[in-house]
C-alpha positions in Angstrom: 8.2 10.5 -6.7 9.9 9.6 -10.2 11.3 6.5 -9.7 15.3 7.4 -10.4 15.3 9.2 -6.9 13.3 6.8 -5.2 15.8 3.9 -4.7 17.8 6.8 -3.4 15.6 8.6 -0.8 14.7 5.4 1.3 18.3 4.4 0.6 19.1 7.2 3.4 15.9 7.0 5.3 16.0 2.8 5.7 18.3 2.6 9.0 15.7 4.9 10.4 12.5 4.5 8.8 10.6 2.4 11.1 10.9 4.8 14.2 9.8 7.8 12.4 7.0 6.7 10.2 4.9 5.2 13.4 4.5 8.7 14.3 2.6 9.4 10.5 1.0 6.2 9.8 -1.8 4.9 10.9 -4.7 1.8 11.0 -2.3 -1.1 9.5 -4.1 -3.6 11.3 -7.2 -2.0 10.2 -6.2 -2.5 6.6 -5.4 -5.7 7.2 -8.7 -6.8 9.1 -10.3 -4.9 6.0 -8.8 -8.0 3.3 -10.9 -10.8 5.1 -7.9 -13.2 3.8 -9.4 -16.6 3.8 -7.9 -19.5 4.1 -5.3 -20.1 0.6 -5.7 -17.0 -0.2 -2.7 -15.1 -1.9 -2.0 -11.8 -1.2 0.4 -9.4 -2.3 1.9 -6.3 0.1 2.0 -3.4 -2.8 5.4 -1.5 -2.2 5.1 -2.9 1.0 8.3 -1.3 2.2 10.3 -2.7 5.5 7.0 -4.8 5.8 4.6 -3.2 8.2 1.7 -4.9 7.2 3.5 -8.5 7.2 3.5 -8.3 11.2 -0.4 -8.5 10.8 -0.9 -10.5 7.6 1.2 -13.2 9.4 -1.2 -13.5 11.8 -4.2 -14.2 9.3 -2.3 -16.6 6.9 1.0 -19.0 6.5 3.7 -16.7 5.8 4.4 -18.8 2.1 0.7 -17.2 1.0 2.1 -13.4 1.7 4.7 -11.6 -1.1 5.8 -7.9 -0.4 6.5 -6.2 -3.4 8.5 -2.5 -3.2 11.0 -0.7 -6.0 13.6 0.3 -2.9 16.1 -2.4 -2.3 17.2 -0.7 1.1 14.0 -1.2 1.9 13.0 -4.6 0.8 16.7 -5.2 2.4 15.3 -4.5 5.8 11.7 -6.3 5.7 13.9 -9.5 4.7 16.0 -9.4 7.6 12.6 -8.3 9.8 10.6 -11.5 7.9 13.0 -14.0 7.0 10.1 -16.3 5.4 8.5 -14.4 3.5 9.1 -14.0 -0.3 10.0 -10.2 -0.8 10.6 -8.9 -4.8 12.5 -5.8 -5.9 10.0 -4.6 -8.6 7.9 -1.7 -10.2 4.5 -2.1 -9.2 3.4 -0.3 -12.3 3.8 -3.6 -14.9 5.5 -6.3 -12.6 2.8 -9.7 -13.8 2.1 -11.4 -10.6 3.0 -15.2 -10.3 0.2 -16.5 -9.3 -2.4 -13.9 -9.3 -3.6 -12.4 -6.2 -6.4 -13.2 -3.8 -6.4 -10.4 -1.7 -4.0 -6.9 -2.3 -3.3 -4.1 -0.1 -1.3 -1.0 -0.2 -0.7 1.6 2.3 0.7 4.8 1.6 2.3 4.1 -0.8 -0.1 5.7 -4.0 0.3 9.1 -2.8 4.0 8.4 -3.2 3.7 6.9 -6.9 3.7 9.0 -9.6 1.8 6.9 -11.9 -1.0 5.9 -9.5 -3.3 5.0 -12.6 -1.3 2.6 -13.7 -0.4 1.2 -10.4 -4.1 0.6 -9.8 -5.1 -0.7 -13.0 -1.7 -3.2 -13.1 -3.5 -4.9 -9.5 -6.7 -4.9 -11.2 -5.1 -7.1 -14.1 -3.1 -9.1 -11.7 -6.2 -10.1 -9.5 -8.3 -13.2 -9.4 -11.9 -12.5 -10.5 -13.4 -13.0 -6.9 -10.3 -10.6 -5.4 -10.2 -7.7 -3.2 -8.3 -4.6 -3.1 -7.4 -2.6 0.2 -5.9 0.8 0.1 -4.6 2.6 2.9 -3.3 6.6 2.5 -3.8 9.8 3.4 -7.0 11.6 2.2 -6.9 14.5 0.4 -10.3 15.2 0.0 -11.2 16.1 3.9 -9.8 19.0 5.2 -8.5 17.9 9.0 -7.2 19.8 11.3 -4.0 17.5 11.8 -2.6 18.2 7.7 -1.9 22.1 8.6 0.5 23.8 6.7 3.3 22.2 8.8 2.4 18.8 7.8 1.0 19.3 4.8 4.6 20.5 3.9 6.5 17.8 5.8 4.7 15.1 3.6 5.6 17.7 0.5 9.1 17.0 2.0 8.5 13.4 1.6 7.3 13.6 -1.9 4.0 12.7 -0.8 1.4 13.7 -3.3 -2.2 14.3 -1.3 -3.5 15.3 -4.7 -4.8 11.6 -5.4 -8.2 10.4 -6.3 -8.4 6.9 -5.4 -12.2 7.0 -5.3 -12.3 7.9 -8.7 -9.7 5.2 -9.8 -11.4 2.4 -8.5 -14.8 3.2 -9.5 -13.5 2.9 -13.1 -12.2 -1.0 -12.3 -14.5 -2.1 -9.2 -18.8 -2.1 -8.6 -18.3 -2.4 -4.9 -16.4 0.2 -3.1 -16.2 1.1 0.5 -14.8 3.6 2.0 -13.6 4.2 5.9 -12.0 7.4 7.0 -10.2 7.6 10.1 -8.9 10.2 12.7 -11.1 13.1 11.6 -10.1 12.0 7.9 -6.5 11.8 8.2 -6.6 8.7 6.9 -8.9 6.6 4.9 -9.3 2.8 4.1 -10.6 2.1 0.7 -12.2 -1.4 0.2 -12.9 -2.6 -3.6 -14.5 -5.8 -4.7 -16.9 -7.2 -7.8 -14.5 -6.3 -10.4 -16.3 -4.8 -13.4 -16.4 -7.5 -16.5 
């Protein structure tokens, strides 16, 4: 979605947002599980929106080693009032430098949504520690599941929800290690990278 609309769109979807996108999105925890935050470790919540992921990253680390990142203010408006301790930024996650760098990053569905998904992934790759791991959660576009019919398939269109998205190929340009875990009959897919590329 080109950014100039996107403050907008979640501007009318925030008092709502939460209630409809349990029934969509999927495997948060999993995601989470998937960072193996140790202890210190700083992590960063890629357009984390009204915080999903916080509920379980809160339960792995102090809530002053977790920082949500998201370009919609009505968003971020609602994960502060949700998580009053943690540190939330209104950015784009495109070029925004990370102070410190991160540990441990994960994004969940949010790369199907961002136009310049490239750049998104290479800007965490330049903003993580050398020993750092990346965790993507989103939709997969390269299984064909019975679930993403043409209804769906047009309500995520609706969305501005692009399921034309390569991660695999994106990471394999930045990371040696890669692992990848699809989820109900490929809806869904967790992408693990680690062992950066010098």
């Amino acid at each position: 979605m080109q950014k100039k609309y996107l403050d907008l769109f979640y501007k009318l979807q925030a008092p709502f947002y939460d209630i409809t996108r349990r029934l969509i999105l999927f495997n948060h925890k999993e995601a989470v599980d998937a960072l193996d935050i140790q202890t210190n470790d700083i992590i960063y919540d890629i357009a984390c929106g009204t915080g999903k992921n916080i509920t379980h990253l809160k339960e792995k680390t102090k809530s002053d080693h977790i920082i949500g990142l998201d370009y919609s203010r009505a968003l971020l408006h609602v994960a502060q009032k949700n998580f009053p301790n943690i540190k939330f930024i209104q950015t784009d996650v495109t070029t925004y430098t990370f102070n410190p760098k991160a540990d441990k990053i994960i994004c969940s569905y949010s790369l199907s949504m961002i136009d310049e998904r490239e750049k998104a992934i290479a800007n965490m790759v330049n903003n993580l520690n050398p020993w750092g791991k990346v965790v993507i959660l989103d939709f997969n576009s390269k299984r064909k599941y019975w679930i993403l019919s043409k209804c769906m398939r047009r309500f995520l269109k609706c969305c501005h929800i692009n399921l034309e998205q390569n991660v695999d190929q994106e990471l394999k340009k930045h990371f040696n290690g890669i692992i990848v875990h699809n989820y109900h009959n490929g809806y869904n897919t967790i992408w693990i990278a680690s062992k950066l590329k010098k």
